[in-house]
N, C-alpha and C positions, 0 to 999 in steps of 0.2 A: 118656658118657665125658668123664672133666676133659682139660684139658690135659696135666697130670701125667702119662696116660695113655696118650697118643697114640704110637700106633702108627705107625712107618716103613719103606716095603720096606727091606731091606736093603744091594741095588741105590743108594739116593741117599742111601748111607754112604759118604763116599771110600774111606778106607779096607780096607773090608766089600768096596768094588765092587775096589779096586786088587786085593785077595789075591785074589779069581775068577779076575783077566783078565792077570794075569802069571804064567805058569809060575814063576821063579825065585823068587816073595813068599814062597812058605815057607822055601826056603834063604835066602832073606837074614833071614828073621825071624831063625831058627835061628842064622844066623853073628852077629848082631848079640847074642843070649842068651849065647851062646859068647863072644863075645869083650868086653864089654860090661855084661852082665847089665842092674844099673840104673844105670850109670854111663852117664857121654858118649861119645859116638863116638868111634873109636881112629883114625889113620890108614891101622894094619892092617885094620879094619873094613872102610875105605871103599873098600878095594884090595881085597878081597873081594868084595865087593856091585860093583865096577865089575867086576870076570872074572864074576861071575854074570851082569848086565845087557849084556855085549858078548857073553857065548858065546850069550846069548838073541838078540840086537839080529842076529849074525850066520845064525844058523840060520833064523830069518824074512825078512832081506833076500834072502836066496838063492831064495826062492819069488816075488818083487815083481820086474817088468822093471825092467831098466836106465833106462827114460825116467820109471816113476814113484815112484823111489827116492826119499828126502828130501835138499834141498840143504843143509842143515846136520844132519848125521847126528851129529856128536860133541856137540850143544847136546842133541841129544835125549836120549844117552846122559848124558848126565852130568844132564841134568834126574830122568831116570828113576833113575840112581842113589840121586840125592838124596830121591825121593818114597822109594826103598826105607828109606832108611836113617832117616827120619822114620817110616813104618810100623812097621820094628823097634822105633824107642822106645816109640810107641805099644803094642805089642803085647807092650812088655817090665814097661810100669806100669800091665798091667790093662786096656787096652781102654776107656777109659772115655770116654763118648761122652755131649753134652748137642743133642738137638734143641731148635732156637730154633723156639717155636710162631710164629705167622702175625702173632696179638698180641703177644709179644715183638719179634717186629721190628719190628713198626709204631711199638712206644714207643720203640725204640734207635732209629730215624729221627729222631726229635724230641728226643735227646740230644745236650748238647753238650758233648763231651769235649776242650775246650780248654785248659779248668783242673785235667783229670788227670796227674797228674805218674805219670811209670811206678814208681817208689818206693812208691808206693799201692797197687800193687795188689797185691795177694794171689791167688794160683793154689791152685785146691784140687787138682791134682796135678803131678807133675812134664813128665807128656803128658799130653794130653788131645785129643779132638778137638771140636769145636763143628761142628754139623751142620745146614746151611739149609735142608734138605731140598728142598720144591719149592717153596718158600717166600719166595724172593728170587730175583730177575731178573736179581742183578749179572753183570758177565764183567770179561775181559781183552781187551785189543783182542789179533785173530787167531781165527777158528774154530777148534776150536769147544772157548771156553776158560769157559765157565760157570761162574762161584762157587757150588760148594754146599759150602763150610764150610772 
């Protein structure tokens, strides 16, 4: 099997894994086609996709006691909004997803992009996602914030 070829669970697609593991990923896909199509986020949009993610954010706090609730519950909400309303785009130009093989990253390690000017670069779609699969180690400081794309 070439590189070219290489297979990836579906699981360590953001993406792929977000539309599973949130009830509301399809309605906000859906209000984002609705309101959106392949245009940019509307304001309307975003007041949409935030009553989908609080009616959700609500109905699951109700199940979690009061002492192991999250102390910034609105960061989370508006985080998660945001992953939605990225996903709608995604999901409104196609879905189109590039695994970085294991050798690809090793040579971007040893690039240096100091002399790229953002004017240069050229995007072959308007969304897209880039996928590191299990590939890369990176994180965010905070558990459990792992870079995979």
């Amino acid at each position: 099997m070439t590189e070219s070829q290489v297979t990836v669970a579906s699981p360590l697609i953001h993406p792929m894994r977000y539309m599973r593991t949130r009830p509301f990923a399809e309605d906000a896909v859906r209000a984002y086609m609705r309101s959106c199509g392949r245009g940019m986020p509307t304001s309307n949009l975003v007041e949409i996709i935030g009553d989908l993610v609080i009616s959700a954010f609500n109905l699951a706090i109700e199940k979690v006691p009061r002492e192991k609730r999250p102390q910034r519950a609105m960061a989370m909400v508006t985080q998660e909004g945001s992953l939605a309303v990225h996903v709608g785009r995604y999901s409104a130009f196609g879905r189109n997803i590039y695994v970085m093989s294991p050798n690809l990253l090793a040579m971007l390690d040893h690039t240096d992009l100091d002399s790229v000017r953002v004017s240069d670069i050229r995007l072959p779609f308007d969304a897209f996602h880039i996928s590191f699969a299990d590939n890369f180690d990176g994180s965010l400081p905070g558990p459990p914030n792992r870079i995979d794309g």
